[in-house]
N, C-alpha and C positions, 0 to 999 in steps of 0.2 A: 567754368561756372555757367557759362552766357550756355552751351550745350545741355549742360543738367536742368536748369532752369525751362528750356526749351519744350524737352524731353516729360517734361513734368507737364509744364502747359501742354502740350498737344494730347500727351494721356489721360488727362484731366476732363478737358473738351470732347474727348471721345468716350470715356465713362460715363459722363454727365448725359449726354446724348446719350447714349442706350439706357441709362436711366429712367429719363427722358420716354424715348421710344416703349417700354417695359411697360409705366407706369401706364399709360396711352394703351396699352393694348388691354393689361389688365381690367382696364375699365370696360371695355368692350366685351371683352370675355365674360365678367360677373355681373354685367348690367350698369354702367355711371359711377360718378362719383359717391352718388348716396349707399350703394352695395358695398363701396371700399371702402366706407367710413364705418362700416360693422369690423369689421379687420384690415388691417391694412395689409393687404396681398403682396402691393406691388413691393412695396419698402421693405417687407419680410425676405420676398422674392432676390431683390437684389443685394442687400445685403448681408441674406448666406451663402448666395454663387460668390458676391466678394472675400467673403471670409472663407470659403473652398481654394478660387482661385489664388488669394493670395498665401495661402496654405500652400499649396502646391509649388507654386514657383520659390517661395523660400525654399521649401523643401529642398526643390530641385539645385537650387544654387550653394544653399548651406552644403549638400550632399555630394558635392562638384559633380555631378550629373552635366550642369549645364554650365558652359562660361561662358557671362554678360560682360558687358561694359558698365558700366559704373551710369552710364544714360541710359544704357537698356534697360537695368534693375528700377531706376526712377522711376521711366515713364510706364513699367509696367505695374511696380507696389503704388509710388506715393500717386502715378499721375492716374494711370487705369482704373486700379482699382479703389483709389482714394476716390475718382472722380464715379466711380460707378453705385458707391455706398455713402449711406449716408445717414449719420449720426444727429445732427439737427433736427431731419425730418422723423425719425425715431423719435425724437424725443418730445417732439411738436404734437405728432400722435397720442404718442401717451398722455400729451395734455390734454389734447380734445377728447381722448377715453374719460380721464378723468374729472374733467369738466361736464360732459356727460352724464356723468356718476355709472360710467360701466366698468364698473372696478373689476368683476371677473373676465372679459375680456382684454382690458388693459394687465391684467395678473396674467394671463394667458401670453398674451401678444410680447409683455418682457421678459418673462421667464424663455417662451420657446426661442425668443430669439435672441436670448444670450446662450442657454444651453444648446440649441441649436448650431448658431455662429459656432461659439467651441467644439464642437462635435467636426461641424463642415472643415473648420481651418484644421484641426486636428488629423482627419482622413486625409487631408490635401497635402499633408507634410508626408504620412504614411505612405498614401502612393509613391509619391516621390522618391521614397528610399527604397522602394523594388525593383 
């Protein structure tokens, strides 16, 4: 347990940081914090590479393509890419959309990034079985 748990932490810490780093460059990219708060890029951004990536390495595992260890699969589903996405800040967004009153971009920003998310994790299983 003291290795799964491990395994989770350090994936976690390492998701979080590129998160982190992501959201840091987006701002750079689009102009500041105040350009991100028209859409939120970075949060979009990382949590459909998460919902790809964690697409994919299921895939690959359910698909016995690849055999993990039982810490490997942690630290790369729940710690990597749990720590790289992030559902809080999604949701914190859509408050501030709707506090706002920008309801068509908050209807934009959920829709795309739940249909989106589905889409990404869904291809990512796909690869995987080829």
């Amino acid at each position: 347990m003291i290795k799964l748990l491990a395994s989770v932490f350090i994936g976690s810490g390492l998701g979080g940081v590129l998160r982190f780093l992501i959201s840091r460059g987006m701002e750079k990219v689009i102009g500041g914090p105040a350009a991100v708060a028209v859409f939120p890029w970075a949060t979009f951004l990382v949590n459909i590479s998460g919902c790809f990536l964690i697409g994919l390495i299921y895939g690959l595992i359910a698909g016995d393509h690849i055999n993990v260890s039982p810490e490997t699969k942690a630290f790369l589903t729940t710690g990597f890419c749990g720590g790289l996405t992030t559902f809080s800040t999604f949701s914190h967004e859509n408050y501030l959309l709707f506090e706002g009153n920008h309801i068509g971009i908050l209807s934009v920003y959920a829709a795309a990034s739940l249909i989106t998310g589905f889409a990404a994790a869904w291809l990512g299983h796909s690869l995987a079985v080829r």
